[in-house]
Backbone as CSV, one residue per row, in Angstrom:
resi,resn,N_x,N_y,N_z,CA_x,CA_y,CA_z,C_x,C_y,C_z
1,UNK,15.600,100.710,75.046,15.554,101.890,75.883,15.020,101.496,77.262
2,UNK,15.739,101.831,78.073,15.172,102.003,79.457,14.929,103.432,80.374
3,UNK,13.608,103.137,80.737,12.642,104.192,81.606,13.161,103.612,83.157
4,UNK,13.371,105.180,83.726,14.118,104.910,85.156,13.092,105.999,85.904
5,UNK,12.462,105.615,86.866,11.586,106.682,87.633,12.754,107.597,88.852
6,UNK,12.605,108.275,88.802,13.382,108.802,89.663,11.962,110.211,90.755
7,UNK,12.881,110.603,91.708,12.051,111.299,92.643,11.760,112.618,92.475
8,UNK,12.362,112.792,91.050,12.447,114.408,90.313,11.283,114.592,89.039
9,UNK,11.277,112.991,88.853,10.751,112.493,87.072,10.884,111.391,86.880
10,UNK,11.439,110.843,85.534,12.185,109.891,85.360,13.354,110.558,84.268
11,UNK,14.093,109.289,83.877,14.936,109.351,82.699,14.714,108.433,81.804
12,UNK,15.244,108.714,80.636,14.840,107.055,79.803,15.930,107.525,78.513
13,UNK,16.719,105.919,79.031,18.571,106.108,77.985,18.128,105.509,76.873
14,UNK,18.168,106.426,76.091,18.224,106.894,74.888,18.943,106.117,73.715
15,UNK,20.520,105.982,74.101,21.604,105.415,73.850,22.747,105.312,74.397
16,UNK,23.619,103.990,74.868,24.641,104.279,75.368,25.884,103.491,74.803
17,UNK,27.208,104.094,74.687,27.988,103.649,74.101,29.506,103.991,74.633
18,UNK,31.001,103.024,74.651,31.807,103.350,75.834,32.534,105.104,75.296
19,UNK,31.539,105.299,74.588,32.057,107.206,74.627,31.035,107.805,74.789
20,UNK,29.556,107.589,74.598,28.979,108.636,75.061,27.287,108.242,75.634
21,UNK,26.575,108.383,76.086,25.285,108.642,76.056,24.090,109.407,76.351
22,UNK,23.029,109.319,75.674,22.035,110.172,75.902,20.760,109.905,76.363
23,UNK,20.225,110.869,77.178,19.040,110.368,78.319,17.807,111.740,78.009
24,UNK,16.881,111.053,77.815,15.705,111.974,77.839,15.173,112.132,79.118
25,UNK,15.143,112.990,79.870,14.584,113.725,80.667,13.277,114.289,81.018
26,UNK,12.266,113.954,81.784,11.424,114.296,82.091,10.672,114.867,83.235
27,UNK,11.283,116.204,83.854,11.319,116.723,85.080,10.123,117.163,85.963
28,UNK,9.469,117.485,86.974,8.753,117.380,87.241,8.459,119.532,87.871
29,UNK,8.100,120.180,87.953,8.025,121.392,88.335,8.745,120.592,89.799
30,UNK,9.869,121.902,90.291,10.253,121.729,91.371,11.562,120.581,92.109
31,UNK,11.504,119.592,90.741,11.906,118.690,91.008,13.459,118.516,90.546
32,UNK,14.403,118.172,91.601,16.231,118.460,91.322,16.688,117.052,91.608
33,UNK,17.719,117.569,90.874,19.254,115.840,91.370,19.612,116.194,92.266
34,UNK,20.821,115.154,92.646,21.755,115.387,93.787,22.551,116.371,93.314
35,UNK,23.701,116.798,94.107,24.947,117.614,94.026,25.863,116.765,93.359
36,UNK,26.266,116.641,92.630,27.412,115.473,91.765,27.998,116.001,90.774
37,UNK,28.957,115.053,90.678,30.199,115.319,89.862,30.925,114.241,89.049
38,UNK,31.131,114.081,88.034,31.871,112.772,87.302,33.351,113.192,86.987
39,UNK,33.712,112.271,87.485,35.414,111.990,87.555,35.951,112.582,85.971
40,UNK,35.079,111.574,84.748,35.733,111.962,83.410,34.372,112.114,82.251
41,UNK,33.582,111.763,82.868,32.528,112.813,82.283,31.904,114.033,81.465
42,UNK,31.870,114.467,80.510,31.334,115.649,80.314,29.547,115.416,80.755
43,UNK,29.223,116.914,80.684,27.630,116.394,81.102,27.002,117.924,80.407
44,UNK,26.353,117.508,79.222,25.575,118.596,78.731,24.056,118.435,78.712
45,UNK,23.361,119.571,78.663,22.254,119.150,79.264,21.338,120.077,77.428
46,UNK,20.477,119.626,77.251,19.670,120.560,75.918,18.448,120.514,76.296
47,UNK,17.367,121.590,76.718,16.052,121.815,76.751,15.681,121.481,75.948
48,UNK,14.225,120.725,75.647,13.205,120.992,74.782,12.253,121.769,74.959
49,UNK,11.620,121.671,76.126,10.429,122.298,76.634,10.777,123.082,78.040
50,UNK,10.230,123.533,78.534,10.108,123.838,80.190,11.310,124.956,80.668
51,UNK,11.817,124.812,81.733,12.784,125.791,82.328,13.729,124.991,83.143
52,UNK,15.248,124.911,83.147,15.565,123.807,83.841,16.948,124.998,84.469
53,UNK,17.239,125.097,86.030,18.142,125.559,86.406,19.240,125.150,86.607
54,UNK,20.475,125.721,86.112,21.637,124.476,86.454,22.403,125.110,87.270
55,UNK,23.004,124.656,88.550,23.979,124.940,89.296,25.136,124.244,89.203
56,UNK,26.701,125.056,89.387,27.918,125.081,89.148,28.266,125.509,89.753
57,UNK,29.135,124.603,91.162,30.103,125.076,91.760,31.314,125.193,91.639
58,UNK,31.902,126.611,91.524,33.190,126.652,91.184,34.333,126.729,92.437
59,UNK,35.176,126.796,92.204,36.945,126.578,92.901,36.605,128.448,93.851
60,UNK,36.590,128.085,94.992,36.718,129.287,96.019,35.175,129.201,96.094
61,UNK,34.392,128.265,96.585,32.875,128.434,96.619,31.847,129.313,95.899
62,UNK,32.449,129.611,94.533,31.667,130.470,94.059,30.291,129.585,93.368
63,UNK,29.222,129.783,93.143,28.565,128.898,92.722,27.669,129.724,91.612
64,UNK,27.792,129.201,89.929,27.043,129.909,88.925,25.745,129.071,89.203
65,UNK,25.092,130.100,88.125,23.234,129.484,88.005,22.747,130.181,86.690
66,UNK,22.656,129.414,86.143,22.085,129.073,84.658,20.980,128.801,84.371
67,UNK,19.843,129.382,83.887,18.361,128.996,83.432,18.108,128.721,82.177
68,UNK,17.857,127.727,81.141,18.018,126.852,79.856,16.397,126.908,79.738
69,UNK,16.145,127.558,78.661,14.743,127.651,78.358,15.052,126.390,76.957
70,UNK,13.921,126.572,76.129,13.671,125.902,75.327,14.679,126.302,74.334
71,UNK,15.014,125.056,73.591,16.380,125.340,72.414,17.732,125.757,73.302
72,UNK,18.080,125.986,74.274,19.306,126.104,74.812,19.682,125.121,75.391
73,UNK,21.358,125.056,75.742,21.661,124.043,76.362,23.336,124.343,77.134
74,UNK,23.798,123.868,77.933,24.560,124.269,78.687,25.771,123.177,78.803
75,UNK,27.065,123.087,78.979,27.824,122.188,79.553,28.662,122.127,80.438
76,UNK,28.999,120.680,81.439,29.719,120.560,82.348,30.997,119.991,82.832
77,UNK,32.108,120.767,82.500,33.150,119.991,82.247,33.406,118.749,83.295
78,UNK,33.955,117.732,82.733,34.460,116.629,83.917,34.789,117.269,85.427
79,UNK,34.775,116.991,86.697,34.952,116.990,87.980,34.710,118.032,88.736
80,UNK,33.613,118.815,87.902,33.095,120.242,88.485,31.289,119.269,88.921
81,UNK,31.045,119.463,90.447,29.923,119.636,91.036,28.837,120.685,90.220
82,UNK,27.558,120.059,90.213,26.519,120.487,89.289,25.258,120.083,90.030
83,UNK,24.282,120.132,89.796,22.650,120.164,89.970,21.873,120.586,89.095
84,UNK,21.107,119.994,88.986,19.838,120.422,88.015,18.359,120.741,88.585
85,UNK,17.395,121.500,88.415,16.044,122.013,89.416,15.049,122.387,88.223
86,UNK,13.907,121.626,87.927,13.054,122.319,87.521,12.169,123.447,88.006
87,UNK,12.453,124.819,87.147,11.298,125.688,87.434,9.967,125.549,87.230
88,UNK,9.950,124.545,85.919,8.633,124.633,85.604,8.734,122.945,84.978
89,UNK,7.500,122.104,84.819,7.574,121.241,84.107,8.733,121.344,82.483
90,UNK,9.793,120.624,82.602,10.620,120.138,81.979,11.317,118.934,81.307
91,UNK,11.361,118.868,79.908,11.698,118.044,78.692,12.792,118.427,78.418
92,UNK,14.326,117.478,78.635,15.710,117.594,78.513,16.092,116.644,77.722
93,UNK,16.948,117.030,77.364,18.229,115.512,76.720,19.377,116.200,77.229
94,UNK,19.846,114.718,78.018,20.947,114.887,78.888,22.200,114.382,78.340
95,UNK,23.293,114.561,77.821,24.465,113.801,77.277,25.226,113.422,78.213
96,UNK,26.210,112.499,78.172,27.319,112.430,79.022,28.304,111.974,77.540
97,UNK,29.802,112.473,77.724,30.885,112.499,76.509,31.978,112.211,77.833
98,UNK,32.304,111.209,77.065,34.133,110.885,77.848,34.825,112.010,77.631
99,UNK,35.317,112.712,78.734,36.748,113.616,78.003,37.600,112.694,77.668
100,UNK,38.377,113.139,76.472,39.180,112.311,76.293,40.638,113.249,76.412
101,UNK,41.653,112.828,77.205,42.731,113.252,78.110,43.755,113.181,77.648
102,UNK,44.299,114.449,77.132,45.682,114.760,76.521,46.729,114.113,77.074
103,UNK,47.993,113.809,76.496,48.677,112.922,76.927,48.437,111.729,77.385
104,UNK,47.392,110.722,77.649,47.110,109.683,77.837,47.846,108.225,77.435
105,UNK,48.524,108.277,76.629,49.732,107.360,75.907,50.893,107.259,76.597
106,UNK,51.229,106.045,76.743,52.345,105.919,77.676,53.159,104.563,76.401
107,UNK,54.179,105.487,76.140,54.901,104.187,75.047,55.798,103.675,75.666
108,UNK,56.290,102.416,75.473,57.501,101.461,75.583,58.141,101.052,74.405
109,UNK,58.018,101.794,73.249,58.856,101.715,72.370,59.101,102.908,71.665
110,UNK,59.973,103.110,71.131,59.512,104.496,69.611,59.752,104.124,68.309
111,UNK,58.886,104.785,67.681,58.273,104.372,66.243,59.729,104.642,65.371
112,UNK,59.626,103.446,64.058,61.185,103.624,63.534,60.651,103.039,61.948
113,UNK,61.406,103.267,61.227,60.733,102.908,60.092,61.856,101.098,59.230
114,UNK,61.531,100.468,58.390,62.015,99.101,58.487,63.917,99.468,58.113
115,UNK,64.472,101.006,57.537,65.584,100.783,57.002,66.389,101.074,58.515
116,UNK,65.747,101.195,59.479,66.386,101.333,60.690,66.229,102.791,61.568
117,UNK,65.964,103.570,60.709,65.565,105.358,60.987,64.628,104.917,62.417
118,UNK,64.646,105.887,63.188,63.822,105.945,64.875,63.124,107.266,64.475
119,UNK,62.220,107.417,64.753,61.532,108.520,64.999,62.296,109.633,65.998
């Protein structure tokens, strides 16, 4: 596990693996991320303790706001802009999940079975 100090708290990864990982969170009253967004990303966030605000900017500048007390948790689909703000001293686990992208398969052959039949 690695502990990352950051200017909000720190983080400390949990586990990571090429589909998903998880980060414990340790926020500071007051203390936010940048404005960001992941290309293919999911990004869910689960309280333990504290109050954590999440901002979501949507398509025509609309922007939601979400407050995640303890036991709740919220998610962020891939390439939607987000932020996170502690109200109050805050204990998170942060996920990130690959979407994984319909149609993604690109064949150069089609499947046939040995008496000669093609799919």
């Amino acid at each position: 596990m690695t502990k990352e100090g950051k200017v909000w708290g720190e983080t400390t990864d949990v586990i990571e693996t090429p589909f998903f990982s998880i980060h414990y969170l340790s926020v500071e009253a007051g203390g936010f991320c940048s404005e960001h967004r992941h290309e293919a990303k999911k990004n869910i966030f689960f309280v333990l303790a504290g109050r954590l605000r999440i901002r979501i900017w949507r398509e025509g500048g609309l922007v939601d706001e979400i407050d995640l007390l303890a036991g709740q948790d919220t998610e962020i689909p891939p390439g939607v802009y987000h932020q996170f703000r502690a109200i109050e001293p805050t204990l998170a686990i942060e996920i990130y999940e690959v979407e994984l992208r319909p149609g993604d398969i690109e064949r150069r052959t089609r499947g046939g079975r040995a008496d000669g039949r093609l799919a």
